[in-house]
N, C-alpha and C positions, 0 to 999 in steps of 0.2 A: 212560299216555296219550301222552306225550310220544311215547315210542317207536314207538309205531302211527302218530302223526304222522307221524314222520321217514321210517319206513317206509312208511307210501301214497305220501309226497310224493316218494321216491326211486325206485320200483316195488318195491323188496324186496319187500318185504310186500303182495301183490295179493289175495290172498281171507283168510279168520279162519282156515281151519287150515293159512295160513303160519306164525303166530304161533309153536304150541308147538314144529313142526320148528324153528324159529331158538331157540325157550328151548332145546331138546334139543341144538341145536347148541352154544350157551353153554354148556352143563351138561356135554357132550362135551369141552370144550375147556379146563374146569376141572376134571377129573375128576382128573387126577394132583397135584392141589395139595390136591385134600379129602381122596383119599386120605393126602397127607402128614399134613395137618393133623388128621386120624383119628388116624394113631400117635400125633403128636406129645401130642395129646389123653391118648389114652388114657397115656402115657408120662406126663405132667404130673399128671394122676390117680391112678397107679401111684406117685410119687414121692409126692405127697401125704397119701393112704393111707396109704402105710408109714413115715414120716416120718423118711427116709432123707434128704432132700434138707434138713429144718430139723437131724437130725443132724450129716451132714457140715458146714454153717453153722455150727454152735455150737464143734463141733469143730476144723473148719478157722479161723475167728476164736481160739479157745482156742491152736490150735496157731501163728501169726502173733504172737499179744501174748506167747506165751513165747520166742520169738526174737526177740522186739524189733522183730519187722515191721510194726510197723500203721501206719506210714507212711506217705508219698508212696511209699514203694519196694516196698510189699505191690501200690501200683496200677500200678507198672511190671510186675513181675513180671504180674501181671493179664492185662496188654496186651501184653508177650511169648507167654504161654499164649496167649489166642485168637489173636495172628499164625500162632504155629505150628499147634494147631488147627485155623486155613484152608484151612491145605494137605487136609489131609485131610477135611473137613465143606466141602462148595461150597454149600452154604442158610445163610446169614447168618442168617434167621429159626429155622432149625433148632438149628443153633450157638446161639443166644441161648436158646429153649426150653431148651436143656440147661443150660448156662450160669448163665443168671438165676436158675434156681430153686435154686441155691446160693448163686451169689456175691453177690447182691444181701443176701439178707440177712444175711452172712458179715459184707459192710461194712457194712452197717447196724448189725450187733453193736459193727463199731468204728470207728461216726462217720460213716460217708459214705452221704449221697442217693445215693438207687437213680436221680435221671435223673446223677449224678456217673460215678457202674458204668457205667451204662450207655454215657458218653461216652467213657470207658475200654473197653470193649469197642468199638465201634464205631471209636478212632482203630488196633488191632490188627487187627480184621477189614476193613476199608477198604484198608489200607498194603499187604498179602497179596495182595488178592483176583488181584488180575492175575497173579499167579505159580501159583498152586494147578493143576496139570495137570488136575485134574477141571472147571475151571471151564469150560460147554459154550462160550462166546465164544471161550475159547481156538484153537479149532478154526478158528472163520470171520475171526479174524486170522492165524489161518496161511494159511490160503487167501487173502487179500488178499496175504500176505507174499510167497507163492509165483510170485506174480504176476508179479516183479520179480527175485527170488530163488528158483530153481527149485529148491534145494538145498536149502532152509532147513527144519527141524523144529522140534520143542517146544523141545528145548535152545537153538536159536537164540533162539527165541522170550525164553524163561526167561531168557535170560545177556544178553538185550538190557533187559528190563525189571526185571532187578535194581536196578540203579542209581538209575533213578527209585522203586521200591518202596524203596529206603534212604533216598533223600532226604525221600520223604513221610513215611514212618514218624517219621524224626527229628522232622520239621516239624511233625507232628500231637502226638508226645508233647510239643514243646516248649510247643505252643500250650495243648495240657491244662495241661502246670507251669506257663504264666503263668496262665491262668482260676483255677488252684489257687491261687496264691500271691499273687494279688491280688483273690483272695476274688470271682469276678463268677460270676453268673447263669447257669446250664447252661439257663433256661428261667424264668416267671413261680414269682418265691420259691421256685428249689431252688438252691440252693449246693454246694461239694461237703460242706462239713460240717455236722452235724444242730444 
């Protein structure tokens, strides 16, 4: 109702079978993100099914406590994998789909809140994102770049925002080690450890 408000009161919407043309428009304009989220679905379903994804968890925590990694340094490691991962995966939510439904309970097997992982994951994928050639922005900052810089490509691009993607990166893990190491809240009552 709201919407049909906004819409008489802006003229969008002038007779009732404006209505479904603007829903089909909406539904248009999300069409490649349900499409994602179909695979991912059925991918998440598929993993669950066959329980491939609590195997490698049991396994992959199994294989970390016999090298002595269940550490702060199993969650570096963590967070190096999804930075490199970025480059190749440009959906952060995609990347996590795949992701989560191992490592989460991988750590969970040793000791750490799934919103911990998850803050782990997110300070890798975050510190990347700007460098991944796939990522579509990439492009419309080249074209702003080019602007001024007629010469300039991806590589410029890449070798100019290195620097800052190392300083964040650092800054994001270091900010994880303090929360980790002076035990504080990723969120209401989750800590990183159980």
């Amino acid at each position: 109702m709201p919407a049909l408000a906004f819409g008489r009161s802006t003229g969008t919407l002038r007779h009732l079978v404006d209505v479904p043309k603007a829903m089909g428009e909406a539904v248009r304009d999300m069409a490649p993100f349900i499409v994602l989220a179909f695979v991912l679905g059925q991918f998440v379903a598929l993993f669950t099914w066959s329980r491939v994804g609590s195997w490698m968890a049991v396994s992959g925590a199994g294989g970390l406590d016999a090298l002595d990694l269940d550490g702060f340094e199993a969650i570096i490691a963590f967070i190096v994998l999804a930075s490199l991962l970025n480059l190749f995966i440009t959906s952060g939510s995609s990347m996590w789909t795949i992701m989560g439904a191992v490592f989460v309970p991988m750590f969970a097997l040793l000791g750490y809140e799934p919103a911990f992982t998850q803050a782990a994951f997110r300070v890798g994928d975050s510190a990347t994102q700007i460098l991944t050639p796939l990522n579509p922005y990439l492009v419309l900052v080249l074209a702003m770049v080019r602007r001024y810089e007629p010469q300039a490509g991806l590589g410029t691009l890449i070798a100019r925002f290195l620097p800052f993607t190392i300083c964040f990166w650092i800054a994001w893990v270091l900010m994880l080690s303090l929360w980790f190491v002076l035990d504080l809240p990723f969120g209401p009552g989750q800590f990183a450890r159980m």
